[in-house]
N, C-alpha and C positions, 0 to 999 in steps of 0.2 A: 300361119299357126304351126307350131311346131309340138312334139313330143317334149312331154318334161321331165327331168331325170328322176328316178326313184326318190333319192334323197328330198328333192325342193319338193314331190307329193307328198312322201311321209313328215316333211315342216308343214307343209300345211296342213295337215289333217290333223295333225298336234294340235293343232287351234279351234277344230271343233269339234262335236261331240258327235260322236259313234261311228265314224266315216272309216270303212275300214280297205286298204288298199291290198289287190291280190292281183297280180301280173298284170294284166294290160287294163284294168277298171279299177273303178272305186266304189262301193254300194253301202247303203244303210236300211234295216227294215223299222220301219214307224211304226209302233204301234195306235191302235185309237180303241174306243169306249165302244162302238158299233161299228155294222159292215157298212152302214151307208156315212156313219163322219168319213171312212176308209176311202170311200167312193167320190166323198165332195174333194176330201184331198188329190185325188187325180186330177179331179177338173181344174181345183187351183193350178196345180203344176201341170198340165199339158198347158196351159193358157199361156203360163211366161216361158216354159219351152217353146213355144208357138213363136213366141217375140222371139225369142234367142236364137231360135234358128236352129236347136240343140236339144236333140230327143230322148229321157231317158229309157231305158227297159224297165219297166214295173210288172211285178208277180204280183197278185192281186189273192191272198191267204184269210183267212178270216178275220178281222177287225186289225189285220195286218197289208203294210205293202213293203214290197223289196224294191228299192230302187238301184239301178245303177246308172251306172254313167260309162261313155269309155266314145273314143272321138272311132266310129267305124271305117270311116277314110283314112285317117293316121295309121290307126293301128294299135291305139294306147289311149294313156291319157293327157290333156292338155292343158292349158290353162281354162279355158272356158267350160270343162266337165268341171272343176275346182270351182270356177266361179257359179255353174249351176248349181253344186251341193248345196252352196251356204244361199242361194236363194231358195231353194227347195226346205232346208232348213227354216227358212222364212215364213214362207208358206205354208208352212207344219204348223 
């Protein structure tokens, strides 16, 4: 797995919604209706992070979560922080 050029993350992020790209990560904060929909949402996504193999950092705010993304062995972001967003989107 490799680093992806600026350019190919900002195409992709073009494609979904709210995913915002800042030097070496990509992050979006969800919002929801209470702190615990806020709560169930982590469990979804550590779950298919668990599968993936690919962990995000979530800030845990009030009826909000931060997520990011960013490959800590690379050093950036990858294909597969990209392919996590839009399952995390999923999950949402």
């Amino acid at each position: 797995m490799s680093l992806m050029k600026d350019s190919d993350i900002n195409d992709s992020l073009e494609k979904m919604n709210g995913w915002k790209y800042n030097e070496s990560s990509i992050k979006k904060i969800f919002s929801f209706d209470s702190y615990m929909d806020s709560i169930k949402f982590i469990d979804r996504l550590a779950e298919a992070a668990e599968k993936a193999n690919h962990h995000p950092d979530m800030v845990v705010g009030w009826c909000s979560i931060e997520v990011t993304f960013t490959s800590h062995d690379m050093g950036g972001v990858t294909k597969t922080c990209v392919d996590m967003a839009k399952q995390t989107d999923a999950v949402y």
